[in-house]
MIBAPA-706073 format. One record per residue (C-alpha): residue number from 1; x, y, z. Coordinates in nm, 4 decimals, m for minus. Layout:
<pt NUM <X Y Z>>
...
//
This chain:
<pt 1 <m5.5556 6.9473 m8.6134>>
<pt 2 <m5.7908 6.9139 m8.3093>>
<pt 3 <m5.7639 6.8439 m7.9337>>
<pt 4 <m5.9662 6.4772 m8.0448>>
<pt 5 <m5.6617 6.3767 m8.2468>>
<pt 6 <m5.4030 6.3832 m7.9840>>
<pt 7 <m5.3758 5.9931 m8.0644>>
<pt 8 <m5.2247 6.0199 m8.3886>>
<pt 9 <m4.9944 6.2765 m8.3667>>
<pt 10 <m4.7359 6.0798 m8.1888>>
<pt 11 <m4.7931 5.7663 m8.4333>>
<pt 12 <m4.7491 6.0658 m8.7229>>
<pt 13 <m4.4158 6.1244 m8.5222>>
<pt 14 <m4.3154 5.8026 m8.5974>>
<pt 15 <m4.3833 5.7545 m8.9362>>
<pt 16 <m4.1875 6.1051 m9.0147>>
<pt 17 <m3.8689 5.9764 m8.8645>>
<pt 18 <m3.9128 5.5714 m8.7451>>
<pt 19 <m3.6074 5.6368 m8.5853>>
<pt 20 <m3.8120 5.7790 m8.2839>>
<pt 21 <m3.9898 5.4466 m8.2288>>
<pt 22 <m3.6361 5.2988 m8.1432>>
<pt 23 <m3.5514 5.5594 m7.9211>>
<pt 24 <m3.9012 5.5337 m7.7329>>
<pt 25 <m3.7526 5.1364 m7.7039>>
<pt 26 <m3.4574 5.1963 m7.5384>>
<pt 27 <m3.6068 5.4346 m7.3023>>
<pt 28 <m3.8669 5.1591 m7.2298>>
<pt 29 <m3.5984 4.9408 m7.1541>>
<pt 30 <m3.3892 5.1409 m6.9942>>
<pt 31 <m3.1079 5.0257 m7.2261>>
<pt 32 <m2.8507 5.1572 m7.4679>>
<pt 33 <m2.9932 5.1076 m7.8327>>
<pt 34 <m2.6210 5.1029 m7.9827>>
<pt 35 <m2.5586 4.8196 m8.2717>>
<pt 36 <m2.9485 4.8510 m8.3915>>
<pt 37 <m2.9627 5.1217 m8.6858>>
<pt 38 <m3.1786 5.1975 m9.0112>>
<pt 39 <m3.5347 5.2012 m8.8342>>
<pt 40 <m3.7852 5.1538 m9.1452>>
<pt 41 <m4.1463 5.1877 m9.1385>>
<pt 42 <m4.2837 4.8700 m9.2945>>
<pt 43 <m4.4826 4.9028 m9.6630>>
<pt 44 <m4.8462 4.8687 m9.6562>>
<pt 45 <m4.7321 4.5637 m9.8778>>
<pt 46 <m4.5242 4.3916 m9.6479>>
<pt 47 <m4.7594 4.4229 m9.3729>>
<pt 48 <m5.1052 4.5643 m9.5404>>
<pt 49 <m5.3311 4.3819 m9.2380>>
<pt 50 <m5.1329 4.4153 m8.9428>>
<pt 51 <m5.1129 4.7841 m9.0475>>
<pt 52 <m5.4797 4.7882 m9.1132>>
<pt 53 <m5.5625 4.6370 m8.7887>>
<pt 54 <m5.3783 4.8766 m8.5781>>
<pt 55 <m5.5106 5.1860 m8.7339>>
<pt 56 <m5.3066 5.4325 m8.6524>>
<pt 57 <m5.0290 5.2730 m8.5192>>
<pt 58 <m4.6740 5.1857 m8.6472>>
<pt 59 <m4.4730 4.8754 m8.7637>>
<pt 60 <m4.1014 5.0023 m8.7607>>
<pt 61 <m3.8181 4.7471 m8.8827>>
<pt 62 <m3.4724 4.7986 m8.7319>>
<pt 63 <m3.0921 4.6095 m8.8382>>
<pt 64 <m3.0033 4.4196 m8.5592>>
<pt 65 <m2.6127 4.4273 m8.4184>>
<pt 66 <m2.6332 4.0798 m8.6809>>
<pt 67 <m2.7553 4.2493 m8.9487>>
<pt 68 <m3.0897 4.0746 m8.9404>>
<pt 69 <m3.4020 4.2785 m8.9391>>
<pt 70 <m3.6127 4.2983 m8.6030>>
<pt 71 <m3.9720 4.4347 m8.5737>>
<pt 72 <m4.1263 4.6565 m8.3794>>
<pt 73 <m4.4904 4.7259 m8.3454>>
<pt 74 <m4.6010 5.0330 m8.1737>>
<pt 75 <m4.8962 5.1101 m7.9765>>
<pt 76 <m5.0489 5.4660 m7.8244>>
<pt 77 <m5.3156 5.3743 m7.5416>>
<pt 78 <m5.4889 5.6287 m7.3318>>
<pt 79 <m5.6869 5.3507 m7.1255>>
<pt 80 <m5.6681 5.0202 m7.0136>>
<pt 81 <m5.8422 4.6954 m7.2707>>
<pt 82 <m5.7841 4.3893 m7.1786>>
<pt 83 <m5.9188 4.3300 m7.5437>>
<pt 84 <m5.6581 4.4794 m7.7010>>
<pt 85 <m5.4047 4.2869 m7.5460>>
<pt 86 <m5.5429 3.9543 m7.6527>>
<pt 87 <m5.5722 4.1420 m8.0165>>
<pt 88 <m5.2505 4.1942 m8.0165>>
<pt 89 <m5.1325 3.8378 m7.9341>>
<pt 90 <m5.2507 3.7698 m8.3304>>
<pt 91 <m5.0745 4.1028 m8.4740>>
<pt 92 <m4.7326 4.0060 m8.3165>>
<pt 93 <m4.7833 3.6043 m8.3749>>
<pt 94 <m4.8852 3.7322 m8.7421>>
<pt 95 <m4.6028 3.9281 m8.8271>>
<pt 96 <m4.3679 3.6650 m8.6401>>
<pt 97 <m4.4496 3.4115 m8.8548>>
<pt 98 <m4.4605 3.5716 m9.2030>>
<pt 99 <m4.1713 3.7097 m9.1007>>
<pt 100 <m3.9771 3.4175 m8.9496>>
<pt 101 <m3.7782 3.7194 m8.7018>>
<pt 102 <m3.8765 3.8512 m8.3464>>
<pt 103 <m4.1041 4.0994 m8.2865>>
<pt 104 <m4.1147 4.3102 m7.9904>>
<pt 105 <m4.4754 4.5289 m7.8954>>
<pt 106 <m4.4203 4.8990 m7.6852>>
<pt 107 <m4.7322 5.0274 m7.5742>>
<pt 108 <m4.6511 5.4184 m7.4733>>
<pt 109 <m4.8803 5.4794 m7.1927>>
<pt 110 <m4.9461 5.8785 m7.0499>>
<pt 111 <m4.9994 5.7481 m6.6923>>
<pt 112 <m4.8490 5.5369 m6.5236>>
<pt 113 <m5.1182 5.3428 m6.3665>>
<pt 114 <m5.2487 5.2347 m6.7362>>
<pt 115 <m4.9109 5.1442 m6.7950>>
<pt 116 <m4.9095 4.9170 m6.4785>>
<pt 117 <m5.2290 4.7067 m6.5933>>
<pt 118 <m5.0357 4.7102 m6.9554>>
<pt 119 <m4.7299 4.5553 m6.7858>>
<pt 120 <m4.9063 4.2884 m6.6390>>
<pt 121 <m4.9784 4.1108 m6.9906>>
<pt 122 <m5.1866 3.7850 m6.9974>>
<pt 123 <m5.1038 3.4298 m6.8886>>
<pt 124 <m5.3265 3.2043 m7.0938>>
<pt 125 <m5.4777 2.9389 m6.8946>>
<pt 126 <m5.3222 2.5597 m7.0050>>
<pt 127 <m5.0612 2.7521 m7.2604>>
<pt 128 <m4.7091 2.8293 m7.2483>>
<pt 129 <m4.7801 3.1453 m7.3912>>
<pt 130 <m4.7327 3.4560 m7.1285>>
<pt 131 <m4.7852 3.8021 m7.3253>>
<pt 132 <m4.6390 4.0512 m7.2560>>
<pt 133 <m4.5652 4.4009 m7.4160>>
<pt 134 <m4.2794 4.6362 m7.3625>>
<pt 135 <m4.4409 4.9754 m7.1778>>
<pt 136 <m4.3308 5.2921 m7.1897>>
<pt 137 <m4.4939 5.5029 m6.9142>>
<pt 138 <m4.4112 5.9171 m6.8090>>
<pt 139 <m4.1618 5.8095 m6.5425>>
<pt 140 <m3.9628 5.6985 m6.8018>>
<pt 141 <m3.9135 5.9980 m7.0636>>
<pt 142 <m3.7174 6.2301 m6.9221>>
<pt 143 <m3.7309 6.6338 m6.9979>>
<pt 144 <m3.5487 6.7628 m7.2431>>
<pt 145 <m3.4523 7.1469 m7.2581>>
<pt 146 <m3.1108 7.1667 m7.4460>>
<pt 147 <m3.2243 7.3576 m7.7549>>
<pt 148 <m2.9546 7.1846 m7.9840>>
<pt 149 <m3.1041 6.8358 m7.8278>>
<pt 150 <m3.4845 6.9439 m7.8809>>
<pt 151 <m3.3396 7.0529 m8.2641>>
<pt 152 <m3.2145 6.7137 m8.3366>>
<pt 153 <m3.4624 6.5025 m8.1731>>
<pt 154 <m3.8223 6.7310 m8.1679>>
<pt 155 <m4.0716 6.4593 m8.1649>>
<pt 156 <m3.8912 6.2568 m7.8644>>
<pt 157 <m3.8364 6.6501 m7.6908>>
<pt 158 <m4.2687 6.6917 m7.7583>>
<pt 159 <m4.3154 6.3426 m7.6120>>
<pt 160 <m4.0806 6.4208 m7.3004>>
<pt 161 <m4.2180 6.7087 m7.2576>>
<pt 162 <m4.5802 6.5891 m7.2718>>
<pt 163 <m4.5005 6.3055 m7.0257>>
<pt 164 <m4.4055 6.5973 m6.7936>>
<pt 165 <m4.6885 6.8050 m6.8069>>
<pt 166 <m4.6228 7.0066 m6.4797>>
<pt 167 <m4.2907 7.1151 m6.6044>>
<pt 168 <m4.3314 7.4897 m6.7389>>
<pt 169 <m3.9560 7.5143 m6.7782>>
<pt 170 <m3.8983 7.2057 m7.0129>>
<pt 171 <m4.2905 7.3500 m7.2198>>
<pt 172 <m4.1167 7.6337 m7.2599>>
<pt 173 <m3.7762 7.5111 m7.3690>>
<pt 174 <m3.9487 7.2755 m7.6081>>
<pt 175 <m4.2261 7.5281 m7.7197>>
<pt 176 <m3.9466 7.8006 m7.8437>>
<pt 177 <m3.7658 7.5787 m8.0406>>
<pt 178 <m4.0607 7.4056 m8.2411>>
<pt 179 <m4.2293 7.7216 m8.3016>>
<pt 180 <m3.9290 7.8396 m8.5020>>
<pt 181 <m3.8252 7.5075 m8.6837>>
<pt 182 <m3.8394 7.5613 m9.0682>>
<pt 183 <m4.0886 7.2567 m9.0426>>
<pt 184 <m4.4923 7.2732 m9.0991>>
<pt 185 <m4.5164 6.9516 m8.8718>>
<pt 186 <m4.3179 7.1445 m8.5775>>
<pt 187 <m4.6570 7.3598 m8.5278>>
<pt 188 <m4.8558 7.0774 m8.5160>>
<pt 189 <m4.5960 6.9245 m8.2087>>
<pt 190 <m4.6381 7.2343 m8.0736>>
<pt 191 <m5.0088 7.2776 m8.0731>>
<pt 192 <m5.0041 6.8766 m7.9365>>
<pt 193 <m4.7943 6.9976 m7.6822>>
<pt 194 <m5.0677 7.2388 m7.5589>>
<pt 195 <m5.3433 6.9731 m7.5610>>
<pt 196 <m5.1279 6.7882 m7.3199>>
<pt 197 <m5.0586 7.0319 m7.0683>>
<pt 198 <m5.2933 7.0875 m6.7453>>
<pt 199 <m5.4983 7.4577 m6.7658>>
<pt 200 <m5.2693 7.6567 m6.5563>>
<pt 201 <m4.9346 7.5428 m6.7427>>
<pt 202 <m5.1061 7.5648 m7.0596>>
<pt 203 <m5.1843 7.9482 m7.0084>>
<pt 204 <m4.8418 8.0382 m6.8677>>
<pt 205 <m4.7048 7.8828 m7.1693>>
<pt 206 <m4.9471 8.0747 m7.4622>>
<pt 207 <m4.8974 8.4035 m7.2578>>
<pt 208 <m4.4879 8.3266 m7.2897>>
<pt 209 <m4.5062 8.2711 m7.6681>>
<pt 210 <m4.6753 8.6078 m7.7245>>
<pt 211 <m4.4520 8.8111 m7.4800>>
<pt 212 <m4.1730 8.6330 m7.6667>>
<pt 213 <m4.2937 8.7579 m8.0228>>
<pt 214 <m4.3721 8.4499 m8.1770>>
<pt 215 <m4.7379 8.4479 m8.2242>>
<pt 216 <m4.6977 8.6297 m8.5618>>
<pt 217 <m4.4934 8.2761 m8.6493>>
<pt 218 <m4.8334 8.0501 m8.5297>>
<pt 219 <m5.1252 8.0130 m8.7866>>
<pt 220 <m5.4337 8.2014 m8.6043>>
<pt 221 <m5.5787 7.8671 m8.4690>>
<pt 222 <m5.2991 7.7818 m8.3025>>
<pt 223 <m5.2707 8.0853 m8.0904>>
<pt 224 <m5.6658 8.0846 m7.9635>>
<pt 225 <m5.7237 7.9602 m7.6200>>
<pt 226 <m5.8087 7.5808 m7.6293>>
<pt 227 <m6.2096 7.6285 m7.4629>>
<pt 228 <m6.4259 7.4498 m7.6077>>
<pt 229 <m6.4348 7.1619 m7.4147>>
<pt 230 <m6.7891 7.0448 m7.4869>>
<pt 231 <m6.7002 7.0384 m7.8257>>
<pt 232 <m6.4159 6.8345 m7.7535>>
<pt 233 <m6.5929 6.6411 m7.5142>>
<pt 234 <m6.8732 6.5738 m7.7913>>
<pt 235 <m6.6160 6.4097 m8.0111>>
<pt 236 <m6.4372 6.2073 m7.7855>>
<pt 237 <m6.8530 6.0851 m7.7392>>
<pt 238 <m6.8552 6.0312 m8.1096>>
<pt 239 <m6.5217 5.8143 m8.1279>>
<pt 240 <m6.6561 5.6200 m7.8608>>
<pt 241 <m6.9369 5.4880 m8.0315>>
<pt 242 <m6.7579 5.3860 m8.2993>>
<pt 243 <m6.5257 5.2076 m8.1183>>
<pt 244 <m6.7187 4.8967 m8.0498>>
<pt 245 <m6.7350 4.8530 m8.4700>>
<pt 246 <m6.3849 4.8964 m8.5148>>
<pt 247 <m6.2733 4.6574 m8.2249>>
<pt 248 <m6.4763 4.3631 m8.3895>>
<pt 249 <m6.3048 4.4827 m8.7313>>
<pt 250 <m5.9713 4.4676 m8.5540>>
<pt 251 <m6.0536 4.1016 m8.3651>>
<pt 252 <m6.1531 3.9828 m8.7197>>
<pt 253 <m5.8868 4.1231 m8.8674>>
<pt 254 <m5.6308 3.9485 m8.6424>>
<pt 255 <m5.8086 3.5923 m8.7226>>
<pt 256 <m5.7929 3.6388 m9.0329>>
<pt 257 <m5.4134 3.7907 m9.0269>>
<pt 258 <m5.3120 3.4494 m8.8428>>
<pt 259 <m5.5218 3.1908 m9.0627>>
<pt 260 <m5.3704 3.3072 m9.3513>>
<pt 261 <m4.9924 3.3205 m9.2252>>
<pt 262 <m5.0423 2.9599 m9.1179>>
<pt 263 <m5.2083 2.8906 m9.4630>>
<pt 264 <m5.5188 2.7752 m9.3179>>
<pt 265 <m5.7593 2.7719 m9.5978>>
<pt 266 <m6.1256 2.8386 m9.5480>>
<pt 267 <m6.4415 2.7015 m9.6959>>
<pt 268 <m6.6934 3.0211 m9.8361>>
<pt 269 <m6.9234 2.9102 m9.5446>>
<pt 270 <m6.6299 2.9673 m9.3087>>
<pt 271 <m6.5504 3.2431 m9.4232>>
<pt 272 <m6.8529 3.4212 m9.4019>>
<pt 273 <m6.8952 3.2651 m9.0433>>
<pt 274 <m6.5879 3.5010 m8.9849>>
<pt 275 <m6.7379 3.8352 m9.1190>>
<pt 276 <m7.1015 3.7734 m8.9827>>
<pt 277 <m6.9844 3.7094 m8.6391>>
<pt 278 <m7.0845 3.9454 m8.3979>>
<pt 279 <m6.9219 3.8038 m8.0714>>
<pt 280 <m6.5497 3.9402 m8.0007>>
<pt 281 <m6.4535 3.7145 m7.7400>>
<pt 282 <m6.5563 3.4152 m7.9770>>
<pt 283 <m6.3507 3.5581 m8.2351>>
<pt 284 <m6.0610 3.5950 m8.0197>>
<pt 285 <m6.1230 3.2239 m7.9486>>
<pt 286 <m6.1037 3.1339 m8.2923>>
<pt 287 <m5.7575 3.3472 m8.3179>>
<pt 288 <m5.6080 3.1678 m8.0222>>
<pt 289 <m5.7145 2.8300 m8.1306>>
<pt 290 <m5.5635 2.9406 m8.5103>>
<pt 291 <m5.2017 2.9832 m8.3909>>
<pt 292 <m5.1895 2.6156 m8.3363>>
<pt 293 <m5.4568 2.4442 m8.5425>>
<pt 294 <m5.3511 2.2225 m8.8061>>
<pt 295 <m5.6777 2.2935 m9.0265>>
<pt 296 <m5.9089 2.5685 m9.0527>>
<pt 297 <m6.2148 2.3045 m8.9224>>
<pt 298 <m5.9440 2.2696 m8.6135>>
<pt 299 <m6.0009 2.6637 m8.5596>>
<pt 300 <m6.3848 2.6354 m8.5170>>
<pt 301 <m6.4314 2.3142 m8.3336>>
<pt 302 <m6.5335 2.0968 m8.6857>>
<pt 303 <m6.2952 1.8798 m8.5924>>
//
């Protein structure tokens, strides 16, 4: 594991223990999550596209105080696209309606003013649809340094502690624990941990785990400095250029997600209008039109 895939540790988190998409939730909310219980993540059968769509984020299921099922799709985002906000308004629409239950989206944000564009969600011009995700930002994941706390809960204690990058104290507390959890996955939170912290705290923190014995416990790679920042630099360069493929993939996707929950059959020539189409922000229209639409022809202005 690399600096470049800071992004899917915390969705790996996740799909270790869904619990800690819940708990992310409630600190979103500021709320007490008591009476919701036996967080799932959702089969690639039960939601194959929406799953598909979001890469490598999470669909969690949770038993409401009821004892129906609610759904909860989660989203890491380092920057600000308006684009994904619009995709999203066909993965949650999707998922609603196959699954006839509510559906809640928390985008974790690790700055607050991404989080604050993220929050502002979209009003869509002569709809009564206003979007708009739950956001979980660093001012709202507090530190955690009880060791028996950062035991139970390690992946919410590497999250805190990431959101609080400045904090030596609660690197440290978190740092000592994970290094000597009989887990393979804690060394991986760990080295995550490092990637998140600024260069000064970073260093204090690897000189502390070798005064404190416990490099002989850390694979060789995780102990090395963390230099090579053109390298890292180069494949952030790399991701970027694919990004523009995967975003049509993912705006298709979502059209296609939609159409078919609302059993709106297409023609072949349809069809492949859909996968040749090169133009996002047509295919988005296409989505919106699609959660309304009565026929497929409807969707692409036939009608």
């Amino acid at each position: 594991m690399t600096p470049s895939l800071e992004h899917e540790v915390p969705v790996e988190m996740i799909r270790r223990r869904p619990d800690l998409a819940l708990e992310l939730l409630t600190r979103a909310l500021e709320a007490d999550g008591a009476g919701y219980s036996d967080a799932r993540e959702e089969s690639i059968d039960m939601g194959h596209r929406l799953v598909a769509e979001a890469r490598a984020d999470s669909v969690v299921s949770v038993k409401g105080p009821d004892g129906q099922r609610r759904y909860l799709i989660v989203e890491i985002q380092r920057r600000y696209r308006e684009s994904k906000v619009w995709d999203w308004i066909g993965y949650a629409g999707g998922l609603m309606a196959r699954k006839r239950s509510g559906v809640i989206l928390l985008v974790v944000c690790p700055d607050e003013a991404t989080a604050a564009k993220y929050r502002e969600g979209i009003r869509i011009a002569d709809s009564s649809l206003l979007f708009v995700p739950v956001v979980l930002s660093p001012r709202l994941m507090k530190p955690i340094r009880d060791q028996e706390e950062i035991e139970r809960f390690p992946e919410l204690a590497t999250l805190a502690a990431a959101a609080n990058p400045h904090d030596l104290q609660t690197a440290r507390a978190v740092a000592e624990v994970l290094v000597h959890l009989d887990d393979e996955a804690s060394l991986f939170y760990y080295d995550f941990l490092r990637t998140q912290l600024p260069e000064h705290i970073r260093i204090q923190l690897e000189d502390l785990m070798i005064t404190y014995d416990v490099a002989t416990r850390l694979p060789d790679r995780f102990t090395k400095p963390i230099e090579d920042v053109a390298e890292a630099r180069g494949e952030a360069r790399g991701e970027a250029r694919g990004e523009a493929r995967g975003e049509l993939r993912e705006a298709i996707q979502a059209l296609l997600t939609v159409m078919d929950t609302r059993g709106l059959a297409t023609t072949d020539d349809q069809h492949a209008t859909i996968g040749t189409c090169q133009d996002k922000e047509l295919i988005r229209t296409w989505t919106v039109r699609a959660v309304t639409a009565a026929t497929a022809a409807e969707v692409f202005g036939e009608d």
